[in-house]
N, C-alpha and C positions, 0 to 999 in steps of 0.2 A: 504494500500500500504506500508505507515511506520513501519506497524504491522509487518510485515517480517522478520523486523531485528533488533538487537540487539546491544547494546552498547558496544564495543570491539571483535566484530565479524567482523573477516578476510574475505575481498572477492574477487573476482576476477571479473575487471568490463571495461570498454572501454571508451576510452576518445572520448566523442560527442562534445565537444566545447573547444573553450580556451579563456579566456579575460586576459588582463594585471594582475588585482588581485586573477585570479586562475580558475582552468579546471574543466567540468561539465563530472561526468561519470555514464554511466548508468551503474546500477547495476541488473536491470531486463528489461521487455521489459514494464514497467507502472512505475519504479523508477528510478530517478539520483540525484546524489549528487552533493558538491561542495568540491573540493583539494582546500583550501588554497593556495597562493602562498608560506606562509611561510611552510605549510605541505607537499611539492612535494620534497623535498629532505633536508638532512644535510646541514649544510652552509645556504650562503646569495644565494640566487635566484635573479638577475638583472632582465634578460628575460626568462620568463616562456619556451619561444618557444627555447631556448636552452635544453628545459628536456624533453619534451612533446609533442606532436605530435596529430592530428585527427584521431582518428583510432587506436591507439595505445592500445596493452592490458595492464592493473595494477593493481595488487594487492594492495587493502585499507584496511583501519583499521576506524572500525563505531563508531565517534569521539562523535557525538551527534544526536541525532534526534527530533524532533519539528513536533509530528504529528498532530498540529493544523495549521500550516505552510505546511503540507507532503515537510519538506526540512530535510537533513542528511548533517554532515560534514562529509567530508573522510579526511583520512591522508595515503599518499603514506610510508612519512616520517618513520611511526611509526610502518609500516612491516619491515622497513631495520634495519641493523646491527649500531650503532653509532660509527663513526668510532673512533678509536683510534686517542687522541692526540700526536701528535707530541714532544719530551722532547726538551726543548729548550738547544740548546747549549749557552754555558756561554764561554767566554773569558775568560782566565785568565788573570786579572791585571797586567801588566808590572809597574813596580817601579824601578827609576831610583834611586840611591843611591849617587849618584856623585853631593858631596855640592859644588856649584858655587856662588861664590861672600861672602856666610859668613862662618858663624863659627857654626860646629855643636853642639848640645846642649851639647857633652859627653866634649869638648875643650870649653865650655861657664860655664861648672861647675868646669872643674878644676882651670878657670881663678877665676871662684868666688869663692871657697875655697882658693887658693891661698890669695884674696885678704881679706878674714873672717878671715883668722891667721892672717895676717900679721895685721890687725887691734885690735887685741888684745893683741901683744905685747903690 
């Protein structure tokens, strides 16, 4: 039954079940796999039944097979395009200039040169 397919072989298959940790899809009429919840799509997946459906057709991608098990992992994920990230915008820093209550260092050097001569008279 396992013998049919191949590791990294694209197929086109039907969602027969759905549990919380991910969808069972037949791939023939004697074979089904399991989608991962984390292989049903990009991104974080809360609820599966947000993506998926009974009945639904999808394209997988033949993740693993264990034909001592006859189980297959599929991946929906790994037929789609990864989307492009997003470039983050950055702020530009706002700097205030405007010295309140002391003295800035350019008026704390001239004070201290001042007072470096005047001590060496």
């Amino acid at each position: 039954m396992t013998s049919n397919f191949e590791i990294g072989q694209i197929l086109d298959g039907k969602v027969t079940g759905i549990q919380p940790y991910g969808a069972f899809v037949a791939l023939d009429e004697e074979t089904q796999g399991l989608v991962h919840i984390s292989e049903v799509t990009h991104g974080y997946v809360k609820d599966i039944n947000d993506h998926l459906t009974i009945g639904d057709d999808v394209k997988v991608k033949v993740l693993q097979i264990d034909e001592e098990k006859n189980k297959v992992s599929l991946s929906i994920r790994a037929t789609q395009e990864t989307p492009q990230a997003k470039p983050k915008q950055v702020k530009p820093k706002q700097v205030e200039v405007e010295p309140s209550g002391f003295n800035t260092l350019k008026d704390k050097l001239e004070e201290w040169m001042k007072q470096s001569n005047y001590n060496k008279k």
